[in-house]
C-alpha positions, 0 to 999 in steps of 0.5 A: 500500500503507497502514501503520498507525502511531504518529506523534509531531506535537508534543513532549508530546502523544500520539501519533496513529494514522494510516493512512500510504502506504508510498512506493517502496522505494529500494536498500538499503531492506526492506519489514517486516511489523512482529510485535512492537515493543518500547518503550524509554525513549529513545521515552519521552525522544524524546516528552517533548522531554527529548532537545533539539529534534526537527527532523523532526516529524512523525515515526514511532517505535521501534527494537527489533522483529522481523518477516517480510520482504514486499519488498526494494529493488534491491541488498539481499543481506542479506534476501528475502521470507518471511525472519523478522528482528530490526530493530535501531537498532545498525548491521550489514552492509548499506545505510545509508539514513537515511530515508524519507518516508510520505505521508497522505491528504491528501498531508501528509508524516510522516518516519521514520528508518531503523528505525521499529518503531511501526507495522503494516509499516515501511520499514527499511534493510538495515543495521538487520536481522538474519535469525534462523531461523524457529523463533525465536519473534517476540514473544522475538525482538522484545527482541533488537533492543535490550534485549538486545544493549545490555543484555547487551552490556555484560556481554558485550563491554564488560565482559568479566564473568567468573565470580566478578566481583561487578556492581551493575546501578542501574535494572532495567528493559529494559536493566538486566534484560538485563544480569541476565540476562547477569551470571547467565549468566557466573556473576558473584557478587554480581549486586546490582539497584537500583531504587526499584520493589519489582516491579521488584526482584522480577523482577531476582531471578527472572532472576538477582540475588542482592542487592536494593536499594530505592534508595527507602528508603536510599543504596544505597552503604551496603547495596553496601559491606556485601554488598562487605565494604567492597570495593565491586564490580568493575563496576556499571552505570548503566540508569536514567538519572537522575544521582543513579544514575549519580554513585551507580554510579561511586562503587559501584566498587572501587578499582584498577580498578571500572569503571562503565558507563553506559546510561541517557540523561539529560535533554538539557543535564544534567550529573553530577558527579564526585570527580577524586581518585576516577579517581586511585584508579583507579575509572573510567567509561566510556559504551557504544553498544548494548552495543559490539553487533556484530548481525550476529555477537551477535544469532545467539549470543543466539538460540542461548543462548535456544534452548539456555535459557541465555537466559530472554528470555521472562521479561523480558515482562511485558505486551503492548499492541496498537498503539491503545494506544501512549499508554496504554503509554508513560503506564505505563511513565512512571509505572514501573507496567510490571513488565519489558519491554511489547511492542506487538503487531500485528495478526495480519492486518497481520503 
């Protein structure tokens, strides 16, 4: 049986679309017709070599998709043929197997981790998925790999927002549109985005911020005091990954207890820097993993909130590509021309 998929053989170059044998399932492992993948700025840090040395290329890529079960491995309880899934790189209940190996036709090999979503059907681990009903559409359920359970999981189970709670969310992407999302949802007050790309900002405040800020055209902590009365907010949280952002969203926070989050990854080996004197007044920052997700227990109450439309997930998608043009893709969202989350669509024969 063959796959489609997007390998990644050397750091800075494209990636290279190769038909692949798919090996043997082994226990704990799912066999995915991939529907939809999503692209996150970890794959964009993965490809440039901004994450350190990459051991295992060649490799295949992505961690955020949905899709429809064709076979399952020996012990595997969690799925069965025909079941719809979201795949996620957060773990859940089921076997963890770290990898699998598909084969070219030359009987050259290309690695892949436990989830990989960059490709047409894709050998997953039990643990990375997550059943949804069948009336869940795919191309929405593709955002509840990642995007959403990080993004919203950190309004939602890091933070705890409540109704009233003032948030500034630096970097709208994905992730930090995500959290727009879930900041509207718990009524939070002021939801302040920050950005450099005025599209960007548009579509923040369709989904539910209140205050905009182009980080372009001024220190966004001045506008933040102002909309605070000089308060500052009660949690701000970091989707950018960039450390002028994440010393900026720190330094958002109020005194005697703001909290700031954060999620972007920075370039391996950076460093920010911070004023102690600050924690002595009581701003802290913390890091989160996925949003503290739980898939197996948060992925079906987003679905429930999509299904009830407490939760817009289709207007987070802004542009759908087909798996030929992965690199196409990945060079617009490097360039920030890509407005809310891109989607890879596969074709429908394959999925």
């Amino acid at each position: 049986m063959k796959t489609k998929a997007a390998v990644l053989y050397e750091i800075n170059e494209p990636l290279q679309i190769e038909e692949l044998t798919i090996p043997e399932l082994r226990s704990g492992q799912v066999l995915v017709k991939i529907a939809y993948s999503g692209i996150c700025r970890s794959q964009l840090n993965e490809i440039r070599g901004l994450k350190g040395q990459d051991k295992f290329l060649p490799h295949t890529l992505g961690h955020e998709g949905s899709g429809i079960v064709e076979a399952i491995g020996l012990g595997v309880s969690k799925v069965k043929p025909g079941d719809h899934v979201v795949l996620t790189w957060i773990k859940g209940k089921g076997a963890e197997i770290p990898s699998t190996l598909y084969k070219k036709a030359d009987g050259s090999v290309v690695n892949s981790g436990a989830i990989s979503t960059f490709m047409t059907k894709a050998v997953i681990s039990e643990n990375r998925l997550v059943k949804i009903p069948p009336e869940m559409p795919l191309r929405e359920a593709a955002l509840l790999g990642c995007a959403i359970p990080t993004g919203a999981g950190i309004v939602l189970n890091t933070l705890r927002v409540q109704s009233g709670n003032s948030i500034a969310i630096f970097g709208v992407g994905g992730i930090g549109l995500s959290a727009v999302l879930a900041a509207r949802l718990m009524n939070a007050t002021p939801i302040i985005a920050v950005d450099v790309f005025d599209h960007k900002l548009k579509l923040a405040r369709d989904v539910g911020a209140t205050h905009l800020i182009n980080a372009s055209q001024g220190d966004p902590l001045t506008t933040i005091m102002k909309i605070t009365d000089g308060r500052g907010v009660d949690y701000a949280i970091e989707a950018a990954g960039r450390r002028e952002t994440m010393e900026s969203a720190f330094q958002a926070v109020r005194n005697n207890g703001g909290l700031c989050v954060l999620a972007g990854n920075l370039l391996h080996g950076e460093r920010i820097s911070l004023d102690p004197f600050d924690l002595i007044k009581g701003k802290q920052i913390i890091g989160t993993w996925g949003g503290e997700t739980d898939p197996d227990r948060d992925i079906p109450q987003y679905i429930r909130l999509y299904q009830a439309s407490k939760l817009k997930l289709d207007e987070l998608i802004t542009d759908t590509f087909s798996l030929d043009e992965i690199n196409k893709t990945i060079d617009m969202m490097s360039k920030g021309k890509i407005t809310g989350r891109c989607l890879i669509e596969m074709p429908e024969q394959d999925c």
